[in-house]
N, CA and C of each residue as an Amber inpcrd file, in Angstrom:
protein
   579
 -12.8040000  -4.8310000  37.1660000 -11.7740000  -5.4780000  37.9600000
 -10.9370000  -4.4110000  38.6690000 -10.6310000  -4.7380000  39.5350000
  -9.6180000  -3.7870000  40.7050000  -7.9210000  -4.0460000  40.1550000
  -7.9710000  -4.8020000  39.6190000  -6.0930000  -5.1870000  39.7150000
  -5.4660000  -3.6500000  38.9430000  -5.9910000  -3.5880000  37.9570000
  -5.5770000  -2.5150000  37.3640000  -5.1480000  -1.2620000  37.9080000
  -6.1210000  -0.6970000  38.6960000  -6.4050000  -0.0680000  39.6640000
  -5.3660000   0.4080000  40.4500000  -5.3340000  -1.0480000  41.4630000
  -4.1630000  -1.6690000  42.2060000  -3.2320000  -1.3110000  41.5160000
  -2.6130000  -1.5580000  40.8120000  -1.1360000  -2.0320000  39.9920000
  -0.6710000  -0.2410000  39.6150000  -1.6550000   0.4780000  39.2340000
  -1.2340000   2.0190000  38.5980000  -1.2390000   2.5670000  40.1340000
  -1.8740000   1.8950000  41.2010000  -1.8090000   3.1300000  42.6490000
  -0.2220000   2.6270000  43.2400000   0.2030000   1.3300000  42.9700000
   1.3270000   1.3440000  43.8020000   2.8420000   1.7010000  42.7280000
   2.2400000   1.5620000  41.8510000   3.2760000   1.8440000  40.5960000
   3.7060000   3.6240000  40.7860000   2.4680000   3.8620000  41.0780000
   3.1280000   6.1400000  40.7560000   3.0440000   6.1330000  42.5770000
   3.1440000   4.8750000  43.6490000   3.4460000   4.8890000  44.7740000
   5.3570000   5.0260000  44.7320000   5.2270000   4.0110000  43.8390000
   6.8850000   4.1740000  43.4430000   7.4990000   5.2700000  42.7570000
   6.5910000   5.6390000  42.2050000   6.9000000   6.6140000  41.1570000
   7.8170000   6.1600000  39.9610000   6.9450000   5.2630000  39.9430000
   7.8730000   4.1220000  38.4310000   7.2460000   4.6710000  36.9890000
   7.4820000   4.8070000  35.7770000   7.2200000   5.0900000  34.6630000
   6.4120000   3.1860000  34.5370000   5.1140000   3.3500000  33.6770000
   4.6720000   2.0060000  32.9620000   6.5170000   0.9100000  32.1750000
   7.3240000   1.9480000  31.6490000   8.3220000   0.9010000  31.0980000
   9.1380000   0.4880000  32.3230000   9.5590000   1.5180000  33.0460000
  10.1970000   1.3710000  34.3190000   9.9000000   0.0700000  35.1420000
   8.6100000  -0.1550000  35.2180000   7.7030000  -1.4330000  35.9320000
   7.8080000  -2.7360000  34.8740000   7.9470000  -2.4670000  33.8810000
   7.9810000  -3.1410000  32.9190000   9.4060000  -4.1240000  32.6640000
  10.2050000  -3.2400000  32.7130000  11.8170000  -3.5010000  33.1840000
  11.7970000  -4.8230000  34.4190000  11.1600000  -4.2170000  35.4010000
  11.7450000  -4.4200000  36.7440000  10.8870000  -5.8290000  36.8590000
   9.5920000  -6.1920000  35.9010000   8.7020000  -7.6510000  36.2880000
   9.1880000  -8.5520000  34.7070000   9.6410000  -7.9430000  34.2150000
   9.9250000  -8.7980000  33.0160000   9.4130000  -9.0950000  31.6070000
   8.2070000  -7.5330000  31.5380000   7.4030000  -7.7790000  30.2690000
   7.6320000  -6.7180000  29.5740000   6.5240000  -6.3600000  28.4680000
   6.3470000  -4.9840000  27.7570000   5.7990000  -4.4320000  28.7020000
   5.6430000  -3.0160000  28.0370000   5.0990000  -1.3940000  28.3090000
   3.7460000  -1.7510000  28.4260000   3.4330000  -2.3060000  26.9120000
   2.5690000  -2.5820000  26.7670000   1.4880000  -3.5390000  27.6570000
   2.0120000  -4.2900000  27.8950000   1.3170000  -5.3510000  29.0470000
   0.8900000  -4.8530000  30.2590000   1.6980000  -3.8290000  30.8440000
   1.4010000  -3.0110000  31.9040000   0.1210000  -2.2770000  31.8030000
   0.4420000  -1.5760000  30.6540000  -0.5120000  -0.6190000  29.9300000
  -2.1600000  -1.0120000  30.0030000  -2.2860000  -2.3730000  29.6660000
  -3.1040000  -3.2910000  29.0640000  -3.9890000  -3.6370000  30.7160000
  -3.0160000  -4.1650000  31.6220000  -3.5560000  -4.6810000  33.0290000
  -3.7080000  -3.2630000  34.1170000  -3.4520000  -2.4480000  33.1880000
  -3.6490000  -1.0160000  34.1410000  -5.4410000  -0.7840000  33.5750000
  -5.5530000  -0.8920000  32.1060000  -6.3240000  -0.4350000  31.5840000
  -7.8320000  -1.6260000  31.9720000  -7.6220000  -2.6580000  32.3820000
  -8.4210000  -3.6380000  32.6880000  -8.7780000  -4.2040000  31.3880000
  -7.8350000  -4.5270000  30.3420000  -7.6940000  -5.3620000  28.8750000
  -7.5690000  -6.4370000  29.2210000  -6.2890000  -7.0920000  29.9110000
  -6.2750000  -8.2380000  30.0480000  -6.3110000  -8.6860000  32.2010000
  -5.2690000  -9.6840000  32.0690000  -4.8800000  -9.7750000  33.3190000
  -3.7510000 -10.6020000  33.5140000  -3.1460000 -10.1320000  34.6580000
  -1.5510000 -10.6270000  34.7180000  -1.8460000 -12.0490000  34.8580000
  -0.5980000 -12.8480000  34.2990000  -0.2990000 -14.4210000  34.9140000
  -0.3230000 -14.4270000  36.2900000   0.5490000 -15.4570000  36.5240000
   0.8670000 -15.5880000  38.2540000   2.0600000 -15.1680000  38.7150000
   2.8800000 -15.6830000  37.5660000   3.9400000 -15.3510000  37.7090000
   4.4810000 -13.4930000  38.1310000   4.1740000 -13.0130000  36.9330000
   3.7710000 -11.5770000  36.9980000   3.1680000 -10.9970000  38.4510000
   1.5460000 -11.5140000  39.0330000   1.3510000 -11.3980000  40.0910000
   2.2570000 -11.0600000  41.4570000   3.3370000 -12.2320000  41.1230000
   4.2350000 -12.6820000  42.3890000   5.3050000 -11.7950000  42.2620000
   5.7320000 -11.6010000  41.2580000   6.6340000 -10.3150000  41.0080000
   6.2520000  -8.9180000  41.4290000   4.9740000  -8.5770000  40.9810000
   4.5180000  -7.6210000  41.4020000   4.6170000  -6.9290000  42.7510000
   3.6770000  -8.6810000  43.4770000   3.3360000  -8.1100000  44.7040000
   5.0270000  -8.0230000  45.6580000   5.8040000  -9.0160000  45.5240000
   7.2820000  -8.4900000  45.7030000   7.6700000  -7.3680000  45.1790000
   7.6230000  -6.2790000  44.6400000   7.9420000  -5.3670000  43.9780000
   7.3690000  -4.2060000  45.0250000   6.1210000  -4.3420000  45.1980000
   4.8290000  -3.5180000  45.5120000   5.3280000  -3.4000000  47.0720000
   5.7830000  -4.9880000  47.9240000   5.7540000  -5.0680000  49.0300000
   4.8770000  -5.2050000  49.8180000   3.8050000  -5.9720000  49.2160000
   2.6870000  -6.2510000  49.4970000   1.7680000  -7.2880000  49.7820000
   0.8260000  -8.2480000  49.9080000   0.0580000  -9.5270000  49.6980000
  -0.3750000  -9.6210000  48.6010000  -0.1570000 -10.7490000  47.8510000
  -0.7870000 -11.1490000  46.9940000  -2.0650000 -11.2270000  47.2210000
  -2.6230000 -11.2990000  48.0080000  -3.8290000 -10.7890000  48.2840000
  -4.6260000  -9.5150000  48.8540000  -3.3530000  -8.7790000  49.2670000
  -3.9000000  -7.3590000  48.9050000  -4.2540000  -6.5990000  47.5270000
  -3.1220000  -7.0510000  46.9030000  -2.5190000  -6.9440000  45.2300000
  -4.1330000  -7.2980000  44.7520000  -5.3440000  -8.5920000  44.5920000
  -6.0060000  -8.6810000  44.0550000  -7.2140000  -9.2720000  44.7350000
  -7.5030000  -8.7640000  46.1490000  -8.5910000  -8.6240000  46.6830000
  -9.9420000  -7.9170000  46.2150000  -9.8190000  -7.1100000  45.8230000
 -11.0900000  -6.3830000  44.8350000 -11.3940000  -7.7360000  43.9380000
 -10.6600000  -8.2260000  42.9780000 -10.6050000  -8.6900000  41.8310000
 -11.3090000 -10.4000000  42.5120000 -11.0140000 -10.8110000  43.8340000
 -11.1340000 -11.8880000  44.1080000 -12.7820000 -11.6590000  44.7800000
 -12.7820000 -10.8180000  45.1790000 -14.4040000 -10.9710000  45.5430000
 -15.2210000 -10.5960000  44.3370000 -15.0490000 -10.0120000  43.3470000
 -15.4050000  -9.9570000  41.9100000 -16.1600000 -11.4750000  41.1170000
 -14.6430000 -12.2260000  41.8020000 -14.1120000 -13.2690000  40.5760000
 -15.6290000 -14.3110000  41.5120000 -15.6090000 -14.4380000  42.5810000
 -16.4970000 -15.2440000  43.8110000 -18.1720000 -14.8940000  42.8540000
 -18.1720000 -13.2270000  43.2710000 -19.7870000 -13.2250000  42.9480000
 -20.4440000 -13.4920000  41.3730000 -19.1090000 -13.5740000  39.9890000
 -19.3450000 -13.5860000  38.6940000 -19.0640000 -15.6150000  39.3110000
 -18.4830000 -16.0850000  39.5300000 -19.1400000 -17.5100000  39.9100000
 -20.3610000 -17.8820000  40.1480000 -20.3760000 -17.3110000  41.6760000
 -21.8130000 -17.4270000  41.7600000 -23.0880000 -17.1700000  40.8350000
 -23.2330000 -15.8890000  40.1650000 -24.6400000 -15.6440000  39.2170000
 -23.9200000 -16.5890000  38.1740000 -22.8760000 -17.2050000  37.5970000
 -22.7910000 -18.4450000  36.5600000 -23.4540000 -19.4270000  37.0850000
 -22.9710000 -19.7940000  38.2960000 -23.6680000 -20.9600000  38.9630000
 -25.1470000 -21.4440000  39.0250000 -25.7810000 -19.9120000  39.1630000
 -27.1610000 -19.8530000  39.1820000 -27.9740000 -19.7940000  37.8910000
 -27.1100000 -19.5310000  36.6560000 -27.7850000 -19.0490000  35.5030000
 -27.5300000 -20.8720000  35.3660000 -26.6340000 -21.5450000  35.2270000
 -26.2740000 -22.5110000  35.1940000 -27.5230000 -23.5560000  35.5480000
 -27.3750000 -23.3040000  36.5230000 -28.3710000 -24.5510000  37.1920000
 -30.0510000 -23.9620000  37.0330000 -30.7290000 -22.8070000  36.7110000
 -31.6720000 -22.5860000  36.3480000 -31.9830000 -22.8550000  34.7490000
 -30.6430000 -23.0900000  34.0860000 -31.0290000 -22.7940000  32.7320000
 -31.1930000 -25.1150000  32.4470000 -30.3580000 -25.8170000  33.5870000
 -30.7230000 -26.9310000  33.6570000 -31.9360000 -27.7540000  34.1490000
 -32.1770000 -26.7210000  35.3130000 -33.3180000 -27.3050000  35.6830000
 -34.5690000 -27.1430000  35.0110000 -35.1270000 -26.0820000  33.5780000
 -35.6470000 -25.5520000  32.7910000 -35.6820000 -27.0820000  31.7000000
 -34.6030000 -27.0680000  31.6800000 -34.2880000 -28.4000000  30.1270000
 -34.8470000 -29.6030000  31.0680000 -34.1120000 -29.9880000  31.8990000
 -34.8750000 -30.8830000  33.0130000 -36.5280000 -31.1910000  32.9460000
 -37.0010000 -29.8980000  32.9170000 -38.7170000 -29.6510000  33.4810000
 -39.0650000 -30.0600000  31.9950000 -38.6260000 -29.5760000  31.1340000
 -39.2800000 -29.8740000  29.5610000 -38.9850000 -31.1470000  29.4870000
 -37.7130000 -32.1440000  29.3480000 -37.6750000 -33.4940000  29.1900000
 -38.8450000 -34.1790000  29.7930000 -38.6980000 -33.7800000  31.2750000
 -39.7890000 -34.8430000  31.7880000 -41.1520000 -34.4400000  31.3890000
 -41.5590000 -33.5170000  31.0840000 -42.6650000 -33.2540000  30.4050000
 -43.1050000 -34.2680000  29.2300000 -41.8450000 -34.1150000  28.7190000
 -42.2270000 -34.7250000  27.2220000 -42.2900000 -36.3170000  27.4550000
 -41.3510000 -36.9330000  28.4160000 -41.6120000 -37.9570000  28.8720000
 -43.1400000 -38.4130000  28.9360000 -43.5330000 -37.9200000  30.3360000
 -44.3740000 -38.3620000  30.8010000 -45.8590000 -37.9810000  29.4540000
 -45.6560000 -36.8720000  28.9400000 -46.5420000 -37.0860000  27.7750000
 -46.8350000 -37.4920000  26.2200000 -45.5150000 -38.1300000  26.1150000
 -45.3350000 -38.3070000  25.0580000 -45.1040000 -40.1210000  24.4530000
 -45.0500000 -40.6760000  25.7490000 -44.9850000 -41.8250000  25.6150000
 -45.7730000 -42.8670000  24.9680000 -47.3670000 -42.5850000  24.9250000
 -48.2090000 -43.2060000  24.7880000 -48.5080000 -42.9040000  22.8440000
 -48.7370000 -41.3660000  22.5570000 -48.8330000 -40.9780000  21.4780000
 -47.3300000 -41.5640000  20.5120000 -46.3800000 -41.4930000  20.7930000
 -44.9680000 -41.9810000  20.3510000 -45.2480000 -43.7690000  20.1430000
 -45.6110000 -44.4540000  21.0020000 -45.7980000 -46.0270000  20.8250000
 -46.6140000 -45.9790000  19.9000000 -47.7730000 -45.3750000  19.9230000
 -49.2160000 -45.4910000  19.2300000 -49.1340000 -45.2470000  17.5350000
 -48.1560000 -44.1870000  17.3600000 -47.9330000 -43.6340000  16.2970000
 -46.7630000 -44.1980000  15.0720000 -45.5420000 -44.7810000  16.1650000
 -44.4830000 -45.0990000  15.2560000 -44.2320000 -46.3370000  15.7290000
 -44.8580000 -47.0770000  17.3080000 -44.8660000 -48.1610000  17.1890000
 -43.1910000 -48.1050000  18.0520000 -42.1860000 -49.3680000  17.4230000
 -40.8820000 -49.6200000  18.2670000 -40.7040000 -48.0310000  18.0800000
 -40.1520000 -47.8620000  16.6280000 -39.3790000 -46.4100000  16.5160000
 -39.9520000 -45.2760000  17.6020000 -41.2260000 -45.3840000  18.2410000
 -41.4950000 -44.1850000  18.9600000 -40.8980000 -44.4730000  19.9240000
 -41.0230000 -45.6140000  20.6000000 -40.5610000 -46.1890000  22.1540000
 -38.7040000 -46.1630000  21.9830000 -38.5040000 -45.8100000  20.8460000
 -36.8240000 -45.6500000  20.6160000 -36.6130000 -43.8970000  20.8010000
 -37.4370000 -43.3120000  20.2440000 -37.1290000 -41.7670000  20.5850000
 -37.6570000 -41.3840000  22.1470000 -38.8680000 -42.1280000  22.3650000
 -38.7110000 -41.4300000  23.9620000 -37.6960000 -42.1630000  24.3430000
 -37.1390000 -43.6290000  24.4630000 -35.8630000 -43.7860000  25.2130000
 -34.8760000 -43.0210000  25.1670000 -34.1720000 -41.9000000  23.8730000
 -33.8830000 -41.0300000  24.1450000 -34.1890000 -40.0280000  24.8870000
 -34.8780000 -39.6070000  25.0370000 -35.3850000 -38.9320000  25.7410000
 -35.3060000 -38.7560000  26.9990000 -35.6550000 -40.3070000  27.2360000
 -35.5530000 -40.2800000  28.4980000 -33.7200000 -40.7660000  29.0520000
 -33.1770000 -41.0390000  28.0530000 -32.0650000 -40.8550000  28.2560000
 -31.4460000 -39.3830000  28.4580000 -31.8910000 -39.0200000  27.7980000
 -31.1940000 -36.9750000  28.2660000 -31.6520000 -36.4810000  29.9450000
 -33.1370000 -36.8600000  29.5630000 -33.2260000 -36.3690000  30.9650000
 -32.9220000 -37.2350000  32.2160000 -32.2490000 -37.9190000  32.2340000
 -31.1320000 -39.1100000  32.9080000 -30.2230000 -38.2040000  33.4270000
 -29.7980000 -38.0360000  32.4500000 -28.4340000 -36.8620000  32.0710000
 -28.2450000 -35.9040000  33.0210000 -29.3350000 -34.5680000  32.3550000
 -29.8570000 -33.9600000  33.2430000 -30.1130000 -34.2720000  34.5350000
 -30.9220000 -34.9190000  35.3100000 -31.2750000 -35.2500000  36.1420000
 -30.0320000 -35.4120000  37.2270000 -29.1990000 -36.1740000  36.4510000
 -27.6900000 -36.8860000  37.4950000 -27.0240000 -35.2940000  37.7850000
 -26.8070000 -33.9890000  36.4100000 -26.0230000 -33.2170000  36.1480000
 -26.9960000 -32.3030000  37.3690000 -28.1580000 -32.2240000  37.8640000
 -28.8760000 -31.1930000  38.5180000 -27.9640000 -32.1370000  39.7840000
 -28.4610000 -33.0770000  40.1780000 -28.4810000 -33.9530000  41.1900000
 -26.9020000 -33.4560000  41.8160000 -25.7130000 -33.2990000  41.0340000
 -24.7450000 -33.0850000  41.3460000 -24.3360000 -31.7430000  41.9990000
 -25.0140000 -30.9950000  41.1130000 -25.0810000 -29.5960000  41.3870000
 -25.4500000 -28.8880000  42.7800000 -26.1380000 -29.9510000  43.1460000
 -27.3520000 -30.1010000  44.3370000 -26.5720000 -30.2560000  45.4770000
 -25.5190000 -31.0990000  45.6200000 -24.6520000 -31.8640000  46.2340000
 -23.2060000 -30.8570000  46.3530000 -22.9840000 -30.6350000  45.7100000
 -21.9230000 -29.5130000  45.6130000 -22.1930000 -27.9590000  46.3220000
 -23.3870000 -28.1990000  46.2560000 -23.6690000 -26.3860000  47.1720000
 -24.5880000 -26.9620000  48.1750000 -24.6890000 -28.0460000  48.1020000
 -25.3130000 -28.1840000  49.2430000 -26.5280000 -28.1340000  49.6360000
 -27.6820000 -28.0940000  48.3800000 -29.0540000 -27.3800000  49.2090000
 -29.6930000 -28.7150000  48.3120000 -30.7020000 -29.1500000  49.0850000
 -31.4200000 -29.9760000  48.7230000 -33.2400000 -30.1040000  49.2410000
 -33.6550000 -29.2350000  50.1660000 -34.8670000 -28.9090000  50.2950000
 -35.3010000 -28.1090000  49.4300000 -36.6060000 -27.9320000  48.9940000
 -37.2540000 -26.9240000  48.1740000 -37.2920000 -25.7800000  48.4720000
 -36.7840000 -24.9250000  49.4730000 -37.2320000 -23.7180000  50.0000000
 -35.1800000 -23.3890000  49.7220000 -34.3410000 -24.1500000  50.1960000
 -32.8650000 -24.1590000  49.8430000 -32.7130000 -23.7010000  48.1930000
 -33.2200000 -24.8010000  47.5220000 -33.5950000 -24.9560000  45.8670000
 -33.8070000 -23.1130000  45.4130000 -34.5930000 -22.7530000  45.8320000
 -35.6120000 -21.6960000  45.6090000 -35.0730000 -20.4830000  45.9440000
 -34.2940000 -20.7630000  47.1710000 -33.3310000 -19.4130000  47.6800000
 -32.0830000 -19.2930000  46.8300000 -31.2930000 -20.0670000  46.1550000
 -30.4360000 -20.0780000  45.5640000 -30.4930000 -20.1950000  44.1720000
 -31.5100000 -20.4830000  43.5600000 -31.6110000 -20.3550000  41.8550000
 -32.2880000 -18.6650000  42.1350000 -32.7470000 -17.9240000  43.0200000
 -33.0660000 -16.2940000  43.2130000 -31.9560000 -15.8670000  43.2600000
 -30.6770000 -16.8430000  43.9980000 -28.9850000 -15.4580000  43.9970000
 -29.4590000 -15.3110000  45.5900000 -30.2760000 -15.8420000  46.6840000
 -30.4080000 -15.3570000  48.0220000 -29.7210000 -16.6880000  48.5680000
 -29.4050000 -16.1100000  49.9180000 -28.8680000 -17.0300000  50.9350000
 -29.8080000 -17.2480000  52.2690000 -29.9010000 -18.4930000  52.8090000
 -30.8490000 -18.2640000  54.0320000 -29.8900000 -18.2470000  55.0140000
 -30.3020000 -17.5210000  56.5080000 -29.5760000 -17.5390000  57.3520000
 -29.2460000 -18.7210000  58.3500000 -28.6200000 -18.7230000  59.4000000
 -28.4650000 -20.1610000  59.7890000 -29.4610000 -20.5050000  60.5240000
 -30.3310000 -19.9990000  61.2710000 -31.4800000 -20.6750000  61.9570000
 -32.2880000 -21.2950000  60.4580000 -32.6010000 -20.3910000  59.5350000
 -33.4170000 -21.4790000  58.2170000 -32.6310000 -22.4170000  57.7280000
 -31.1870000 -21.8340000  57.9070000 -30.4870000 -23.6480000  57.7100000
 -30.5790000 -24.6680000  58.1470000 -30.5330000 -24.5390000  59.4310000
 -30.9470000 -25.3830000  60.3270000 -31.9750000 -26.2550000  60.6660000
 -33.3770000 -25.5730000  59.7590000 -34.7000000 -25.8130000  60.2930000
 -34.4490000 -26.5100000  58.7510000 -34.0130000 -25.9970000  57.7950000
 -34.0440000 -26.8110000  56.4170000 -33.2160000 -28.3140000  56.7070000
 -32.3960000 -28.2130000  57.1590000 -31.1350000 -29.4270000  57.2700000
 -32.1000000 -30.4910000  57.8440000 -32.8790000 -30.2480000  59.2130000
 -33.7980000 -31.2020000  59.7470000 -35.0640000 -31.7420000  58.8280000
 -35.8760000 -30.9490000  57.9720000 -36.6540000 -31.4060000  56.7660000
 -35.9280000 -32.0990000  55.5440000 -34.8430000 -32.3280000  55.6700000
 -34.0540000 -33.2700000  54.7250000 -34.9630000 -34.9290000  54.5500000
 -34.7130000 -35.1190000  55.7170000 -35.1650000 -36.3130000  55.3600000
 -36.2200000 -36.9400000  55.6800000 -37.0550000 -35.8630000  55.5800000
 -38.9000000 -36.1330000  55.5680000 -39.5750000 -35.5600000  54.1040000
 -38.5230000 -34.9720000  53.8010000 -38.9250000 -34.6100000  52.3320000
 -38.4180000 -35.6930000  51.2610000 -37.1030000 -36.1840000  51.3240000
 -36.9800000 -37.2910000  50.7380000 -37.8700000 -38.3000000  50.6740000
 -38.4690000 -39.0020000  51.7980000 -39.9030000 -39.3120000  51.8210000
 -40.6880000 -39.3100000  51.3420000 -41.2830000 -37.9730000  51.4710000
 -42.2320000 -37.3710000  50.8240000 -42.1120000 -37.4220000  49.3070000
 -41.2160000 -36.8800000  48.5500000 -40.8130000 -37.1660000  47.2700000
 -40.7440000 -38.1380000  46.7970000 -40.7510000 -39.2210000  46.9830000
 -40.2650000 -40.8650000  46.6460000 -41.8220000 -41.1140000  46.8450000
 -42.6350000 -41.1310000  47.9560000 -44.0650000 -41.3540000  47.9190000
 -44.9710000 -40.6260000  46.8910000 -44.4380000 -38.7590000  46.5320000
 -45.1310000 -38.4670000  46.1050000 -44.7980000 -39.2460000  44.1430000
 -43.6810000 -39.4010000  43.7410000 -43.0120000 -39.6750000  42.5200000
 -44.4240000 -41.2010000  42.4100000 -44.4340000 -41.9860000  43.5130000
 -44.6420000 -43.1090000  42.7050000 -46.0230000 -42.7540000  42.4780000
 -46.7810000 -41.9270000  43.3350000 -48.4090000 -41.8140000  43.2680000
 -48.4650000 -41.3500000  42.0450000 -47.5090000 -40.1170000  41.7790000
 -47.8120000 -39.5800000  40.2980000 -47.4440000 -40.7980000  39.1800000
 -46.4710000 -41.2570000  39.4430000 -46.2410000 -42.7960000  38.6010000
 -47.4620000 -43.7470000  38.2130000 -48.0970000 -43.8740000  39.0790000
 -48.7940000 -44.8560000  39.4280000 -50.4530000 -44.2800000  38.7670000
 -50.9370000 -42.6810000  38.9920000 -51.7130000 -42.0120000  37.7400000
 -51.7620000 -42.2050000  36.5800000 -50.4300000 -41.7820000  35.9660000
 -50.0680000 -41.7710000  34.7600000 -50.1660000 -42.7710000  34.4960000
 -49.7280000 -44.1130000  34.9380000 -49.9310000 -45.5340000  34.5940000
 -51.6200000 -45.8270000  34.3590000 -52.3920000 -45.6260000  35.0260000
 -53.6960000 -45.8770000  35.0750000 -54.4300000 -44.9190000  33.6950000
 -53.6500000 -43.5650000  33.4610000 -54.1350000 -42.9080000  32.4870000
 -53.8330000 -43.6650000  31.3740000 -52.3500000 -43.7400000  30.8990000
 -52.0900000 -44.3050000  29.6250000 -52.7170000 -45.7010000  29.6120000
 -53.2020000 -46.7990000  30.6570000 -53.7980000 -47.4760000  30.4750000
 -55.5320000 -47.1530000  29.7080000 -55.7950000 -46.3640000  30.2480000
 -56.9260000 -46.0520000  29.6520000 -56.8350000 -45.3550000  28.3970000
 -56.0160000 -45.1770000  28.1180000 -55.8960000 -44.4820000  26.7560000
 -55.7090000 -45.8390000  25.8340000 -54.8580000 -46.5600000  26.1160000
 -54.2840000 -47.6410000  25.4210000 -55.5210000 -48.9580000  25.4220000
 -56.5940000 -48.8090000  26.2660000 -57.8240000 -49.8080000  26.2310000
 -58.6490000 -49.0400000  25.1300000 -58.5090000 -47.8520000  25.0580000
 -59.9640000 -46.7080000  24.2540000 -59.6410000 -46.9190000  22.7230000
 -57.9850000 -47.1000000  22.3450000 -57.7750000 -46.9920000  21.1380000
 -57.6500000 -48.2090000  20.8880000
């Protein structure tokens, strides 16, 4: 983090002692000590004092710290939504294969655990879906650039924004064909046994 940084360059700008500064914003030595050392980090309050003190922007005061704070969002965001869309891919897995062996085996009680099941990945599904919606990317090539940590530029935005809604399409046609397999498989499974 930069604040620290910040805070000790305009502090011996003043030529203030750590208690001296300490005095003058309203805390310990120690606290100074601490946000010099990058231990903790000031309130707001503190902040606003500061940067009055300093004579400065509060956003000069913690500009380092704010483009910091942006890109440790972002790789959360991404670990986030890769580590969902992962749980996602396994639910429906288990869904779609587990349905037939689960009835066959335990009878109601199986068709009660995949309904769980398929209740989580409900869950999931809505919790990706949102995620999706919030940053905005919803083509597969969007999807793909942003669970990597890359950005596309605006002409591929552009060319993505227009495949929006031929891929929706496409997806909804392709969902039921695969639907509509699987139906014909577990039928045949369920005539054999």
């Amino acid at each position: 983090m930069e604040i620290g940084k910040q805070i000790r360059k305009y502090r011996q700008e003043l030529k203030l002692s750590q208690d001296e500064l300490a005095e003058r914003i309203f805390v310990t030595r120690q606290s100074i000590s601490n946000w010099e050392n990058d231990k903790n980090y000031p309130d707001i309050k503190s902040l606003l004092l500061l940067s009055s003190l300093f004579d400065i922007s509060l956003d000069t005061l913690v500009k380092g710290d704010l483009e910091e704070m942006k890109e440790q969002i972002k790789t959360d965001d991404i670990k986030r939504f890769n580590k969902d869309g992962g749980i996602f891919t396994l639910l429906l897995l288990a869904e779609i294969i587990l349905a037939v062996p689960l009835a066959s085996l335990w009878g109601f009680r199986g068709l009660g655990i995949w309904a769980i099941l398929y209740i989580i990945g409900i869950y999931y599904a809505r919790k990706i879906d949102k995620f999706k919606k919030t940053h905005d990317i919803q083509t597969y090539r969007e999807i793909v650039a942003f669970s990597e940590g890359k950005t596309l530029n605006e002409i591929q935005k552009n060319q993505e924004y227009g495949k929006r809604p031929y891929q929706k399409l496409m997806i909804v046609l392709g969902v039921g064909l695969i639907a509509f397999i699987i139906s014909l498989i577990e039928l045949g499974i369920i005539l054999i046994f």
